[in-house]
C-alpha positions in Angstrom: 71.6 18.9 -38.8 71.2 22.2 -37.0 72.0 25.2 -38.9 72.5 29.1 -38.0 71.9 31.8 -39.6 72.9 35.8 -38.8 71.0 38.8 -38.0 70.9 40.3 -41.5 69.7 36.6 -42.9 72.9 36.7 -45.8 74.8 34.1 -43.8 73.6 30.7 -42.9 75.8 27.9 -41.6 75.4 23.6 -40.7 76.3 23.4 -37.4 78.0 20.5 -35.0 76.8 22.3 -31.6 76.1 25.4 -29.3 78.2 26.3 -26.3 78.9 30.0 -25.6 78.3 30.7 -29.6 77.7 27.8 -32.3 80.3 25.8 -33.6 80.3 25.8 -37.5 80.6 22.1 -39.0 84.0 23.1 -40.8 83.8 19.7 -42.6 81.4 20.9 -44.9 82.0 24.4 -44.8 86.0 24.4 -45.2 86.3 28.1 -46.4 84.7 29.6 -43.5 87.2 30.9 -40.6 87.3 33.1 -37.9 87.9 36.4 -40.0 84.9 35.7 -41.9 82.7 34.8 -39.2 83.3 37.8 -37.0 82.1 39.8 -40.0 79.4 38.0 -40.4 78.3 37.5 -36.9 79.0 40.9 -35.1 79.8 41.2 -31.6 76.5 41.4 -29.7 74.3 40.5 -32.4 71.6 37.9 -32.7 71.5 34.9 -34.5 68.9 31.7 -35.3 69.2 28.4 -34.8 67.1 26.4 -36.7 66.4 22.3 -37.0 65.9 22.8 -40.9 67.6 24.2 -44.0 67.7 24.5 -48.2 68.3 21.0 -48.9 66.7 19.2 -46.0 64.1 17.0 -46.0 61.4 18.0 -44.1 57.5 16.1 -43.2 54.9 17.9 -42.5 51.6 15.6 -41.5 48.5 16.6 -42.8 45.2 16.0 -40.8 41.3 15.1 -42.2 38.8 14.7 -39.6 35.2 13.7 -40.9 32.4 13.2 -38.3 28.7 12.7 -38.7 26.7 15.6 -37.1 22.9 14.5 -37.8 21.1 12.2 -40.2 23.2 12.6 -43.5 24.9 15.4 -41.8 29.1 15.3 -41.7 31.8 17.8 -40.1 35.1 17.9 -42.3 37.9 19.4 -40.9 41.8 19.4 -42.7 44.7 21.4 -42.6 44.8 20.9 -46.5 42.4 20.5 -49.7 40.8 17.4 -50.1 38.3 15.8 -52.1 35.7 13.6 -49.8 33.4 10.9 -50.8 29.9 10.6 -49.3 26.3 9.0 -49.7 24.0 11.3 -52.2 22.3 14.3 -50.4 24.7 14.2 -47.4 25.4 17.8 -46.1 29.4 19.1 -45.5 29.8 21.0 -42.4 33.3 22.3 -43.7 35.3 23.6 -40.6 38.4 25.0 -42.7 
């Protein structure tokens, strides 16, 4: 499910594999040959290669840490909002 994409970012391609350039999946991208490749992947230019495109499915795990610091005192930590339950009076150490 690799993909490539040019230089200028207008041009962005599944691919099957790399080996001395990337090898376009021509089963799903039938209209693309060697004329319009060239064009759009110069010579000497760079390109990406990324694990993820428009359409893919992608997961990205979220993490909630809650520790108890002191008497009625916690540490929260997430890498997202979140809405946390405690006792009454308890104190949030928020770490981000």
């Amino acid at each position: 499910g690799a993909r490539v994409a040019n230089a200028a970012g207008d041009a962005e391609y599944r691919i099957l594999g790399i080996a001395d350039g990337a090898f376009v999946d021509t089963a799903l991208h039938p209209e693309v040959g060697a004329e319009k490749l060239a064009g759009e992947f110069p010579l000497d230019s760079w390109f990406s290669v990324y694990d993820y495109g428009v359409g893919d499915e992608v997961i990205l795990p979220h993490m909630v840490s809650v520790s108890r610091t002191g008497q009625s005192v916690y540490r929260a930590t997430s890498t997202d909002d979140m809405t946390l339950s405690l006792p009454e009076r308890a104190i949030v150490e928020n770490e981000g």
